[in-house]
C-alpha positions in Angstrom: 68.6 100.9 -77.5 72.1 101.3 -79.8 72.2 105.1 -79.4 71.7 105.2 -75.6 74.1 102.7 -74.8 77.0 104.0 -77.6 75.9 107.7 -75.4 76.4 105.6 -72.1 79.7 104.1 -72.9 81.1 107.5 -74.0 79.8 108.9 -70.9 77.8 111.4 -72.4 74.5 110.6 -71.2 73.3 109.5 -67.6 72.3 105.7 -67.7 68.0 106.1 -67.3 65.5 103.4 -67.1 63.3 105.4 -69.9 63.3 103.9 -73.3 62.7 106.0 -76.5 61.3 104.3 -78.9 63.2 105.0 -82.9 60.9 106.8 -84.6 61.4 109.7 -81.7 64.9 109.6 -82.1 65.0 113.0 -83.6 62.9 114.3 -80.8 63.6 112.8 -77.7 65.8 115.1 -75.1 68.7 113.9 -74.4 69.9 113.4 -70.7 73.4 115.1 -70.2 75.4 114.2 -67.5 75.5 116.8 -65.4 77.5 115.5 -61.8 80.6 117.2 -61.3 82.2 115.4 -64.3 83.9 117.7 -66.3 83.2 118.2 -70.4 85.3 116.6 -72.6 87.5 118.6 -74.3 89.8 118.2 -77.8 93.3 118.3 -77.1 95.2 121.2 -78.2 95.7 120.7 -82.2 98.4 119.6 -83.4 101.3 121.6 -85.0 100.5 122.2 -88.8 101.3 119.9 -91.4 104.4 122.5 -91.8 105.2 122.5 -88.3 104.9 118.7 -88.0 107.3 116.7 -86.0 109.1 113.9 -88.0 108.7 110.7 -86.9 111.7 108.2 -87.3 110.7 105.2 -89.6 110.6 102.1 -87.0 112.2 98.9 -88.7 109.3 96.5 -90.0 109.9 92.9 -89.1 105.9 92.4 -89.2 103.2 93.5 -89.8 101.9 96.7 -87.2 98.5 96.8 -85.2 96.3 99.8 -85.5 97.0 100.7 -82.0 100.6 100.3 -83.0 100.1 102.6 -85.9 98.1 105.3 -84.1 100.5 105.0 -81.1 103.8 105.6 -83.1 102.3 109.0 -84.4 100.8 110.1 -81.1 97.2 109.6 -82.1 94.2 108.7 -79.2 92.7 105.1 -78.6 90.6 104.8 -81.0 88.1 104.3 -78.0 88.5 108.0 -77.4 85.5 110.0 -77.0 87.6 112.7 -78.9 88.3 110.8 -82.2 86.5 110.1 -85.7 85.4 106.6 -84.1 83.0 108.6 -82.0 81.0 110.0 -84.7 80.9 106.2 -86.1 79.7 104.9 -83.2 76.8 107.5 -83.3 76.2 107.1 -86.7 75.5 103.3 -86.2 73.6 103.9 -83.3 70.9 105.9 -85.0 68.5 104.2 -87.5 69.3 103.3 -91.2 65.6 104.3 -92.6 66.8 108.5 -91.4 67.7 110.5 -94.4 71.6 111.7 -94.4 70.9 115.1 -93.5 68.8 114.1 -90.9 71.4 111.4 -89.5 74.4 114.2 -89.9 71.9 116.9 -87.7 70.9 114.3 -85.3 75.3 113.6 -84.9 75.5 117.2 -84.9 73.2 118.1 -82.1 74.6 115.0 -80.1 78.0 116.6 -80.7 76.8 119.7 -79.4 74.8 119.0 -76.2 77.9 116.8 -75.2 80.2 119.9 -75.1 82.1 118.4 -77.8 83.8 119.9 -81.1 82.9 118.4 -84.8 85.9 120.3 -86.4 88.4 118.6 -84.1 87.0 115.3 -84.4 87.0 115.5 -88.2 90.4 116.9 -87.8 91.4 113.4 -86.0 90.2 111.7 -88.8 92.1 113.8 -91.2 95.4 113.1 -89.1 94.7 109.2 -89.0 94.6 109.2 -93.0 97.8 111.2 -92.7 99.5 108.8 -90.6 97.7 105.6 -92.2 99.3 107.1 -95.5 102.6 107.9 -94.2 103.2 104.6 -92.9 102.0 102.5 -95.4 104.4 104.5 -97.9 107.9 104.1 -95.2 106.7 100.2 -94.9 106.3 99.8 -99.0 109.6 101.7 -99.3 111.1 100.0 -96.3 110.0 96.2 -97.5 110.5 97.2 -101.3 114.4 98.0 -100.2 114.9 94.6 -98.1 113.3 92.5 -101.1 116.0 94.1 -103.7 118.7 93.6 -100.9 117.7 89.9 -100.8 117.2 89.6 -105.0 120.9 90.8 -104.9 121.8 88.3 -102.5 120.2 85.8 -104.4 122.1 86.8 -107.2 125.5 86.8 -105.8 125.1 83.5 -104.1 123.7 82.2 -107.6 126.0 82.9 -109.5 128.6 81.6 -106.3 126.4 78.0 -106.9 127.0 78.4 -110.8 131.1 78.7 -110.4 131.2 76.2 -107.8 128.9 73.7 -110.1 131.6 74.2 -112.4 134.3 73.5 -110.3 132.5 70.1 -109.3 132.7 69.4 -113.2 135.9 69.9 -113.6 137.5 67.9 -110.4 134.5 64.8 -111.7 136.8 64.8 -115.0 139.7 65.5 -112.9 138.9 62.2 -111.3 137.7 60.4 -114.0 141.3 61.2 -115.9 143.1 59.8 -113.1 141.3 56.6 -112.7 141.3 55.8 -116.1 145.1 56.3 -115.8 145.3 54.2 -113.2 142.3 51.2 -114.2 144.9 51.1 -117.3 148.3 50.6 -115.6 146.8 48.5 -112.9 145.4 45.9 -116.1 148.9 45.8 -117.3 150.6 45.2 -114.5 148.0 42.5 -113.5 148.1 41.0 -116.8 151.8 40.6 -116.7 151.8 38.9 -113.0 148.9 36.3 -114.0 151.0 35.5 -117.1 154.0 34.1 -114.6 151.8 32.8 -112.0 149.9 30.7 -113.9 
């Protein structure tokens, strides 16, 4: 069943041989792991969004992983037991035909009997949109700055391109000057010869 093995992997729940069956979802006790494993705990919060610690913009030469992301702002694996993804990973468990107050108390209780703390794993989720945010703003500013840099030196080497294509003009009529000078002198000097070798 989807709920038993999203408790197994998260190690909430003792792997058992019972199956329970959907429409007892809401009812069936739950088998909490109780060897001498200890409960998972939050870590301690992070400083307040006054307090926070500000992280230096990395270069962006492509484009970043969400592991990446998370990892750069000292976030959890997103296959944490204590981060946002958790409460996904129940909520897909648990059947679509339940109402969403029923899904949310059936989350709840999970998240209770598992010795684990629905504040702090909202509060993940609230500082993954602060990072996602905050990143996507120093990339856009960051990407935004090279892309004017390069427009400049576009411009710069364009209008390099237009004096030199002006410079190739003028040495073409430089050249063509000169050999009309000279096609005209050589024809009279040639003419003159052929008239006294003849």
């Amino acid at each position: 069943m989807k709920l038993m093995s999203v408790l197994e992997k998260y190690n909430l729940v003792e792997k058992t041989d019972n199956e329970v069956l959907p429409e007892d979802i809401t009812t069936a006790p739950i088998s909490v792991a109780t060897e001498e494993q200890p409960a998972p705990t939050m870590p301690s919060p992070l400083p307040e969004p006054e307090e926070k610690v500000v992280v230096q913009a990395p270069r962006y030469t492509a484009n970043l992983s969400l592991e990446e992301i998370y990892s750069h702002y000292h976030l959890s694996a997103a296959s944490s037991t204590d981060t946002i993804f958790m409460l996904e990973g129940l909520l897909a468990a648990l059947p679509e035909s339940l109402t969403e107050e029923v899904l949310k108390d059936t989350v709840k209780n999970i998240i209770t009997v598992s010795h684990l703390n629905l504040e702090g794993l909202l509060k993940d989720g609230e500082e993954r949109l602060q990072a996602l945010h905050a990143l996507i703003k120093d990339y856009t500013a960051y990407t935004r700055e090279e892309i004017a840099t390069y427009r400049e030196q576009i411009a710069e080497l364009t209008a390099s391109i237009n004096q030199l294509q002006e410079k190739i003009k003028g040495k073409e009529l430089l050249l063509k000057g000169q050999d009309t000078i000279i096609q005209e002198e050589t024809a009279r000097i040639e003419k003159i010869v052929s008239f006294f070798k003849k």
